[in-house]
C-alpha positions in Angstrom: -14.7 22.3 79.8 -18.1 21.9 78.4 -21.5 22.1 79.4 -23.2 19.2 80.6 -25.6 17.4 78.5 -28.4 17.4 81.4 -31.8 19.0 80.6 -32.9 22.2 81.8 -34.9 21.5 84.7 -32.0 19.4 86.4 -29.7 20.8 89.1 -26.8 19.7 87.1 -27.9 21.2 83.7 -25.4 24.3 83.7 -22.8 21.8 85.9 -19.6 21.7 83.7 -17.8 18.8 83.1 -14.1 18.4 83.5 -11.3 15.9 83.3 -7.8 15.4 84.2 -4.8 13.1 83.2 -3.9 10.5 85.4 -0.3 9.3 85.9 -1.0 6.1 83.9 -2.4 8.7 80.8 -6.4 7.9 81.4 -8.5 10.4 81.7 -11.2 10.9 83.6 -14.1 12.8 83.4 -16.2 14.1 85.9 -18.8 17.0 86.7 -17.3 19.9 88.3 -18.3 20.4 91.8 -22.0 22.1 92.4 -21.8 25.6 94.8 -25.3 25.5 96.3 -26.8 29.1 96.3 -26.8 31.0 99.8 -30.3 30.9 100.9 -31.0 34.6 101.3 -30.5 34.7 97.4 -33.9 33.2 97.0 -37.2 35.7 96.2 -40.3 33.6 97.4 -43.1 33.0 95.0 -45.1 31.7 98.3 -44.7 29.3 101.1 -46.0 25.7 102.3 -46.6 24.9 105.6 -46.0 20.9 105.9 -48.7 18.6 106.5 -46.0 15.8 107.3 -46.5 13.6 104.3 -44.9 15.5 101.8 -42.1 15.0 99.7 -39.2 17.8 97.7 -40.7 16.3 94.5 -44.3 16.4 95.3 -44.0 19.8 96.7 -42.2 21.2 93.4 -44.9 19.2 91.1 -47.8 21.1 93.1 -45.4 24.5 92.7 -44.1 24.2 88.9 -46.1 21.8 87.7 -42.3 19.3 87.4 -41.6 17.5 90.0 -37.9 17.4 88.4 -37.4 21.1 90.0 -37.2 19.9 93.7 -33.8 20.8 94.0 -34.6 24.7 93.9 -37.1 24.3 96.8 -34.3 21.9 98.8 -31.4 24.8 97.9 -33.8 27.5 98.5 -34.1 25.8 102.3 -30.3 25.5 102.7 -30.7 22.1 104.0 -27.8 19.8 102.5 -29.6 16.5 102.3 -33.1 16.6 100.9 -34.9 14.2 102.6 -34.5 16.2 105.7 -36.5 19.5 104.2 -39.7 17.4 104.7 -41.4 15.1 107.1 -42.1 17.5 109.6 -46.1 18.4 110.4 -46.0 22.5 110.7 -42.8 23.5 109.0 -42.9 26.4 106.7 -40.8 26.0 103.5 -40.6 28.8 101.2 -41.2 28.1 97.1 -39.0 30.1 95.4 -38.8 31.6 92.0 -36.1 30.3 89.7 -33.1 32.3 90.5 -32.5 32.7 86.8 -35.9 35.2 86.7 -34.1 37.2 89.6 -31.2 39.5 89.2 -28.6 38.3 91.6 -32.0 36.4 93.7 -33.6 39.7 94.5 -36.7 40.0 91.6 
C-alpha cells in the first residue's frame, strides 16, 4: 500500500491506496476506505452561525483562507453528506482546527 498522490489539503491526501487480484488475474486499484473522525475529536477555532446562503466551501475559504478544506468543517459536523451541513438560516456550525495541530483532537 502506498500513499495517495492527492495534495495536502484534500480529505483523501493520507487515504491509502490498495489493490487486489481478481480471478481473471487483473488488478484493481482502489482508495482504501475513509473512517470519518468522531465529532467530539474536533477542538473549535470558532463557530458560524448560518445566514442560509452559505456553502462547506465558502465557509472553509472565509475560515482557512482554501476553500479545498471543506471537508474538516463537514467531518467536524458529523453530517455524512455535505450539502446537508448548510442551507439552514440560524444553524451554528463549529470551525475546527486541523486535527493534525491537536493531540488525539483535544489542543
Amino acid at each position: 500500500m502506498t500513499a495517495v498522490p492527492f495534495p495536502p489539503n484534500s480529505r483523501y491526501h493520507s487515504v491509502p491506496v490498495v489493490s487486489r487480484t481478481r480471478d481473471d488475474g487483473t488488478t484493481e486499484v482502489y482508495l482504501a476506505r475513509r473512517i470519518l473522525p468522531e465529532p467530539e475529536r474536533h477542538v473549535p477555532l470558532g463557530y458560524r452561525r448560518l445566514g442560509g446562503a452559505e456553502r462547506p466551501d465558502t465557509l472553509a475559504h472565509d475560515a482557512y483562507g482554501d476553500p479545498a478544506l471543506w471537508w474538516r468543517i463537514v467531518d467536524a459536523s458529523g453530517e455524512a453528506d455535505p450539502a446537508r451541513l448548510t442551507g439552514t438560516e440560524g444553524r451554528l456550525v463549529m470551525i475546527p482546527l486541523p486535527l493534525e495541530i491537536t493531540v488525539h483532537g483535544r489542543a
